[in-house]
C-alpha positions, 0 to 999 in steps of 0.5 A: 501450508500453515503459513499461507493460512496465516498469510491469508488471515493477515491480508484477510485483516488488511481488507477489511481495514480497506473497507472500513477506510471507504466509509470515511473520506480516505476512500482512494487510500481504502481502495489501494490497501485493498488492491494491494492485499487483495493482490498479496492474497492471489500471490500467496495462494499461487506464488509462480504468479509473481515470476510469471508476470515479471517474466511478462515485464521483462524481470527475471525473479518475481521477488525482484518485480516485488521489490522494485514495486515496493520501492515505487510505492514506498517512495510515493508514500514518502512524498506524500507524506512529506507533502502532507507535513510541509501542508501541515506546517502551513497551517500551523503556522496560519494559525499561530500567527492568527492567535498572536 
């Protein structure tokens, strides 16, 4: 039981960083740590929940569900953030050939 109290805080901490995000231009970014931690919230509180919603999508295990969903997420970040850098770059180098 302790470590579902310390789970929550944790996730609890996460949301309230979602909602400090709203305020600022990253809303879209805001509203996914929320969902997500909201989300990781239920799943500790009634962690059968994972295998029965993985069972609906056809998965066996709802760690495997988990897991699977963690990889897309964390490719998308990848991307996004290679996207990000490569934008980045372009303005860098848009400046430096401005100041030279």
């Amino acid at each position: 039981m302790i470590i579902v109290l310390v789970l929550t805080g944790a996730l609890s901490l996460v949301v309230l960083y979602g909602i400090r995000l709203l305020s600022t231009a990253r809303r879209l970014v805001g509203f996914a740590v929320i969902a997500v931690a909201g989300a990781g919230i239920v799943l500790v509180w009634d962690p059968d929940l994972s295998t029965r919603l993985a069972n609906l999508v056809g998965v066996g295990r709802g760690t495997d569900l988990l897991v699977y969903l963690l990889f897309i997420l964390t490719a998308m970040l990848v991307l996004r953030s290679e996207e990000h850098t490569s934008e980045l770059q372009s303005h860098l180098n848009l400046v430096c050939r401005l100041l030279l």
